[in-house]
C-alpha positions in Angstrom: -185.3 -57.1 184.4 -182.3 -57.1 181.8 -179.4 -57.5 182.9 -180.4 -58.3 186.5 -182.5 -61.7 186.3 -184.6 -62.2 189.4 -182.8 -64.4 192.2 -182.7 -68.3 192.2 -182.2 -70.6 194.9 -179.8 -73.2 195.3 -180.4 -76.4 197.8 -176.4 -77.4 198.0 -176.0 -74.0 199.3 -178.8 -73.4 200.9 -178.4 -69.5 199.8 -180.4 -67.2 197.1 -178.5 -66.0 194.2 -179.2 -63.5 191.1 -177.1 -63.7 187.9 -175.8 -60.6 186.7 -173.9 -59.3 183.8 -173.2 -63.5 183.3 -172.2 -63.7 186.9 -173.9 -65.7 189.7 -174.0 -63.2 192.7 -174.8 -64.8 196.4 -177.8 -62.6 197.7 -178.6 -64.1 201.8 -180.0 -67.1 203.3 -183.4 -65.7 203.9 -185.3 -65.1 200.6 -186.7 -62.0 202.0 -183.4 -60.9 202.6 -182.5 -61.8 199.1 -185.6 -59.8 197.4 -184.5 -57.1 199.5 -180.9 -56.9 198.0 -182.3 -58.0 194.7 -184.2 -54.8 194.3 -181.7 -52.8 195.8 -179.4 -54.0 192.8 -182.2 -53.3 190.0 -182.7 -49.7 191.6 -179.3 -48.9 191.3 -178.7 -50.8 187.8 -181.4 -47.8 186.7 -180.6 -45.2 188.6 -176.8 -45.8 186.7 -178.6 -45.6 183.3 -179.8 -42.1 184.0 -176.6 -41.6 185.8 -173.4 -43.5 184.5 -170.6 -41.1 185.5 -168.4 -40.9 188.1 -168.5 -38.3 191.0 -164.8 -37.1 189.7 -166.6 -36.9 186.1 -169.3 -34.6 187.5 -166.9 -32.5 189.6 -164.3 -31.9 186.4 -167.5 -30.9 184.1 -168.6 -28.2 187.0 -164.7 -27.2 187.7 -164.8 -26.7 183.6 -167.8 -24.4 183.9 -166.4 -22.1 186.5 -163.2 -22.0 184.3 -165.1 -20.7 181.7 -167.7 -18.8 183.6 -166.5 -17.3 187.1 -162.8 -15.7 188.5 -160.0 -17.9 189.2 -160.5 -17.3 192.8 -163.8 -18.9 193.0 -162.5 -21.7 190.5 -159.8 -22.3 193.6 -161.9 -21.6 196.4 -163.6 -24.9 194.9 -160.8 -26.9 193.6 -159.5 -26.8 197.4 -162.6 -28.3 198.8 -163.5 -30.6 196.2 -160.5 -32.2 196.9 -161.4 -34.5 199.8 -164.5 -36.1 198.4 -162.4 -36.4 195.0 -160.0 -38.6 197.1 -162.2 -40.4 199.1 -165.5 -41.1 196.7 -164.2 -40.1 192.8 -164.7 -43.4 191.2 -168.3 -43.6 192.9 -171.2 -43.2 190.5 -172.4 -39.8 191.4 -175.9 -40.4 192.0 -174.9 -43.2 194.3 -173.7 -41.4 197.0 -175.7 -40.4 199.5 -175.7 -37.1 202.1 -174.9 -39.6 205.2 -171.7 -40.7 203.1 -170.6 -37.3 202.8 -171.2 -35.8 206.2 -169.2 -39.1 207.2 -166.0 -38.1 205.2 -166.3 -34.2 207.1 -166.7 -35.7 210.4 -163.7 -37.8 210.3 -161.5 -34.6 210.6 -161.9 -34.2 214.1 -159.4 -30.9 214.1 -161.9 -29.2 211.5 -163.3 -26.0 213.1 -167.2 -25.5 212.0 -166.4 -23.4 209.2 -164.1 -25.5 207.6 -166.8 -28.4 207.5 -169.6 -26.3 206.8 -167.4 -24.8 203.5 -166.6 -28.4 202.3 -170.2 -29.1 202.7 -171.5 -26.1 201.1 -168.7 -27.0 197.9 -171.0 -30.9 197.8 -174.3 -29.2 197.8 -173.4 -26.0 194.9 -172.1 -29.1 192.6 -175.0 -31.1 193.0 -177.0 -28.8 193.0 -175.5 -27.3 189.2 -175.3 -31.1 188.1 -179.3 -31.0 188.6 -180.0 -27.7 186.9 -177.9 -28.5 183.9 -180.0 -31.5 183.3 -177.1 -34.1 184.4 -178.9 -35.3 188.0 -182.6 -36.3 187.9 -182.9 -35.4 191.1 -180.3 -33.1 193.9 -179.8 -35.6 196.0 -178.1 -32.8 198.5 -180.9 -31.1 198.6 -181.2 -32.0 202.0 -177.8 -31.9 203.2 -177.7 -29.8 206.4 -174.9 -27.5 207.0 -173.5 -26.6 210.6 -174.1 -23.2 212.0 -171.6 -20.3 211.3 -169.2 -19.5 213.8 -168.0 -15.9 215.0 -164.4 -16.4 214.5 -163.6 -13.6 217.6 -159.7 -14.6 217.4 -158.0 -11.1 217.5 -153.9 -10.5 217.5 -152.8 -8.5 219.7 -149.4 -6.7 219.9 -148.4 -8.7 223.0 -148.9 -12.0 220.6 -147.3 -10.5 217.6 -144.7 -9.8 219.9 -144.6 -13.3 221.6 -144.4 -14.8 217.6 -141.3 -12.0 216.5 -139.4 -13.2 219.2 -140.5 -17.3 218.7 -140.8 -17.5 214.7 -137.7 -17.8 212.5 -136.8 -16.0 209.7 -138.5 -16.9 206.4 -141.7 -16.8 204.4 -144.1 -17.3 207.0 -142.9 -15.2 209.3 -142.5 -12.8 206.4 -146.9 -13.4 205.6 -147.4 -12.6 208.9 -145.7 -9.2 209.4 -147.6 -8.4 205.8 -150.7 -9.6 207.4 -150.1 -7.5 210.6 -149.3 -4.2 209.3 -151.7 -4.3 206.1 -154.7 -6.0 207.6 -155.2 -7.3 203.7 -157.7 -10.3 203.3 -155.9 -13.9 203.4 -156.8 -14.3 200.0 -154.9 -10.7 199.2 -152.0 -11.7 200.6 -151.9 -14.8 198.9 -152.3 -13.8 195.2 -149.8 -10.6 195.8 -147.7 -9.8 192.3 -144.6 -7.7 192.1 -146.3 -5.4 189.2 -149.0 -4.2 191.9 -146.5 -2.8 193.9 -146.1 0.9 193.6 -143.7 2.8 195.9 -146.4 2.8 199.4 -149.2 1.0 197.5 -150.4 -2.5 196.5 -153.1 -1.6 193.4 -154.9 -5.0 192.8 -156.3 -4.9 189.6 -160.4 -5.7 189.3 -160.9 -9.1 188.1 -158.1 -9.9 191.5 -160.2 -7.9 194.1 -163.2 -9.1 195.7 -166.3 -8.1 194.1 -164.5 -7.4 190.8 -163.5 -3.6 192.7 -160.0 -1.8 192.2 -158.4 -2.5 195.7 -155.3 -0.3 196.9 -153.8 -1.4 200.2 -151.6 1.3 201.9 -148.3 0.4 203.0 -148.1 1.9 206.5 -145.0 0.7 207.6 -141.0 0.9 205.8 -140.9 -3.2 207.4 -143.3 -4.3 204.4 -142.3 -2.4 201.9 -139.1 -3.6 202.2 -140.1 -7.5 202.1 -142.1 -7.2 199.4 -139.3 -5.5 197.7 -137.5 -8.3 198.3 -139.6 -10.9 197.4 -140.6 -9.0 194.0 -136.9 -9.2 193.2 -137.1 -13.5 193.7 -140.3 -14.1 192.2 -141.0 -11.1 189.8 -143.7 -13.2 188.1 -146.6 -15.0 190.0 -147.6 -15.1 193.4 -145.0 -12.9 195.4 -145.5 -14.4 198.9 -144.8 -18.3 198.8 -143.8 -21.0 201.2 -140.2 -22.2 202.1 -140.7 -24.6 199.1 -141.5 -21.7 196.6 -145.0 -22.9 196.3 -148.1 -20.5 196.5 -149.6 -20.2 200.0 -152.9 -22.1 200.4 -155.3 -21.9 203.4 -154.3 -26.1 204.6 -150.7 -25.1 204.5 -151.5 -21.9 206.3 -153.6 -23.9 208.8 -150.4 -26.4 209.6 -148.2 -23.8 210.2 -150.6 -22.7 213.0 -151.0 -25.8 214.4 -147.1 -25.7 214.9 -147.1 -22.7 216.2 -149.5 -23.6 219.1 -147.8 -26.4 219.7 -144.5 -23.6 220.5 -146.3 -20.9 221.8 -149.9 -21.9 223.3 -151.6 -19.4 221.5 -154.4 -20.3 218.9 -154.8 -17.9 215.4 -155.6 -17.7 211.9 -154.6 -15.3 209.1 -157.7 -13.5 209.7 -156.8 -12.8 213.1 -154.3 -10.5 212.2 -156.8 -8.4 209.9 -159.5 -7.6 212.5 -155.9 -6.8 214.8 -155.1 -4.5 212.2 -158.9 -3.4 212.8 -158.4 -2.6 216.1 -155.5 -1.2 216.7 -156.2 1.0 214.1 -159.4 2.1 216.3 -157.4 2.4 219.0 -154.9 4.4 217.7 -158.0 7.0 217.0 -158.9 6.9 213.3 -162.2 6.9 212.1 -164.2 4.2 211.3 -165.1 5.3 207.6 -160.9 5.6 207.5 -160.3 2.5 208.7 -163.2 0.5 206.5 -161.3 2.1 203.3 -157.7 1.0 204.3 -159.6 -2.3 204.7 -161.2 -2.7 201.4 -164.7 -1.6 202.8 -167.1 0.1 201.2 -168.1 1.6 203.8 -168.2 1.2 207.8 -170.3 -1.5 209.2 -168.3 -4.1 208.9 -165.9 -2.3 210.4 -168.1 -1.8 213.3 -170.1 -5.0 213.1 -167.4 -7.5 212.8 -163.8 -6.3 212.7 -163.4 -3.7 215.4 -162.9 -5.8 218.4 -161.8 -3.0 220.9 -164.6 -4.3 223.2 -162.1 -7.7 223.7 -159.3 -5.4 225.1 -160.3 -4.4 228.9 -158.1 -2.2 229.3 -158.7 -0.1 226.4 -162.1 0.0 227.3 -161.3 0.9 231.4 -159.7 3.7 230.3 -162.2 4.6 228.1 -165.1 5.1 230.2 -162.2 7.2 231.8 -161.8 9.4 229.2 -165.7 9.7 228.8 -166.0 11.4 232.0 -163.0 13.5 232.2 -165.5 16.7 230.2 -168.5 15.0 232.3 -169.8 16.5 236.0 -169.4 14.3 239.0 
C-alpha cells in the first residue's frame, strides 16, 4: 500500500520491520505479530485520509456552529465540558479515539458525582454525533457510548444549614451567591449571568434570549438582604456578570463545586447550588403558598415540577408529624 510498504524481515535483528513515510519502523519478533501491527498501521493510514483533523479541530468547528446557531448558554454549557477531553486527547486524530479512551479520561475523576460524568459524556457523544451528520465523520464512532444513569440529586437546604453556613462562611462573594440563591431559589445558571440593568426596585426581569427556553423570567426579590447586595454589587460591576468570585471572575459550576468541597471539609455538610432552590421550594410550601404560586416565583410554567421534583417537604419529619396532626384536628376520632 502507498506509503506503508508491507513488513520485511531482518536476520541481524531477528525482528520484522515496515518502512514508512522513508522510515524503517520495528514491528515484533513474531511475523504474525508483525502482520498484525502492520494492518493495524494501513487501517489507520486510511482511516486518517477520510479523517485528517484533529479532535481540537473538530470540537472548534462544532463550538463555531453553536456560536452561530444556538444561545451563549448552550455554547458554555459545552465549552465547559469540552474542556477535559480538549486537554487530555486534542492533538489526537478524531476518528482515532475510541469510546473506551473516553470513558477512561471520566473515570479518572473519582470525586465526579454521576451527573457530572454522564454530562461530559453526553458533550463527546452530541459532537460526534454533529461531526457525522455534517459529513465530517464516516461513521459516529460514539454511537455506542453508554451513559451512566441519572441521579435524583434529593440534597435540600434547610434553615438549620443556612444557619450553620451564616455563622461559618466569611464575608464575600460566595457567601453573598448563596444568600441570593437562598432567598430567590433562582436557577444556578440565573444567578450566574445576573446584570445590574435587570434589576428593577423588587425585581430581577431577565430578558428572553437569557431565560431558559427563550421565556421572559422575573424573579421576585422577597427579602431587603438581597436587594441590598445586588445593589451593591451593581454599583462594582455595572456591566457584565453582577455576581463574581473573589477574583472578579464570573462564577462557573467547577469553581462553585470547589468552594463546596471546602465547605465540607469546615462544616460536614454536603450541597450544591441547586440545593438551595428546591430549599427555597420548600420552605415556601411550608410556609403555606400554593403550588401554582410557588412554580411561578420559580420560573415554572406551571406546577409539576414543583410537585414532582422540587417540593421536598416529605424530607422534613417533622413538618410532616405535624401535618397528619393538622389533618385530623376537623376529622372524628
Amino acid at each position: 500500500m502507498k506509503g506503508i510498504n508491507q513488513p520485511f524481515y531482518r536476520k541481524a535483528s531477528r525482528c520484522w520491520y515496515v518502512k514508512h513515510n522513508g522510515k524503517q519502523v520495528r514491528l515484533d519478533e513474531s511475523r504474525a505479530q508483525s502482520y498484525a501491527l502492520w494492518h493495524k498501521m494501513v487501517s489507520q493510514e486510511s482511516e486518517s485520509k477520510t479523517c485528517g483533523f484533529t479532535f481540537s479541530e473538530m470540537v472548534y468547528k462544532f463550538l463555531d456552529d453553536l456560536q452561530h446557531n444556538r444561545s451563549s448558554r448552550t455554547l458554555e454549557w459545552y465549552q465547559e465540558r469540552l474542556s477535559l477531553f480538549l486537554a487530555e486527547v486534542g492533538k489526537t486524530v478524531a476518528c482515532h479515539i475510541k469510546p473506551f479512551e473516553v470513558l477512561a479520561i471520566v473515570n479518572k475523576h473519582k470525586n465526579w458525582s454521576a451527573n457530572t460524568k454522564r454530562n461530559s459524556l453526553r458533550a463527546i457523544k452530541r459532537v460526534y454525533k454533529w461531526a457525522h451528520i455534517n459529513g465530517l465523520l464516516e461513521t459516529n464512532l460514539m454511537v455506542n457510548l453508554e451513559l451512566p444513569p441519572q441521579e435524583s440529586r434529593e440534597l435540600v437546604v434547610t434553615p438549620e444549614q443556612m444557619a450553620v453556613l451564616e455563622d461559618c462562611l466569611s464575608e464575600g462573594p460566595f457567601k453573598d451567591l448563596l444568600r441570593i440563591a437562598w432567598d430567590t431559589g433562582m436557577r444556578p445558571e440565573e444567578l450566574f449571568r445576573i446584570e445590574a440593568d435587570w434589576i428593577k426596585g423588587e425585581q430581577i426581569t431577565i430578558p428572553p434570549k437569557s431565560a431558559k427556553g427563550k421565556q421572559l423570567r422575573i424573579v421576585y426579590l422577597g427579602t431587603q438582604r438581597s436587594q441590598e447586595i445586588l445593589a451593591k454589587y451593581a454599583t462594582a460591576h455595572p456591566l457584565g456578570p453582577l455576581l463574581r468570585n473573589t477574583l472578579g471572575k464570573k462564577w462557573t459550576r467547577n469553581s462553585i463545586k470547589c468552594q463546596f468541597q471546602r465547605l465540607r471539609k469546615k462544616t460536614s455538610i454536603s450541597l450544591h447550588l441547586g440545593a438551595f432552590r428546591k430549599g427555597f421550594c420548600t420552605e415556601a410550601l411550608k410556609a403555606g403558598l400554593d403550588t401554582v404560586t410557588v412554580a411561578h416565583l420559580m420560573g415554572h410554567k406551571d406546577a409539576v415540577m414543583v410537585s414532582r421534583v422540587y417540593g421536598k417537604v416529605a424530607q422534613d419529619k417533622s413538618w410532616m408529624i405535624e401535618a397528619a396532626k393538622r389533618a385530623k384536628r376537623s376529622g372524628r376520632g
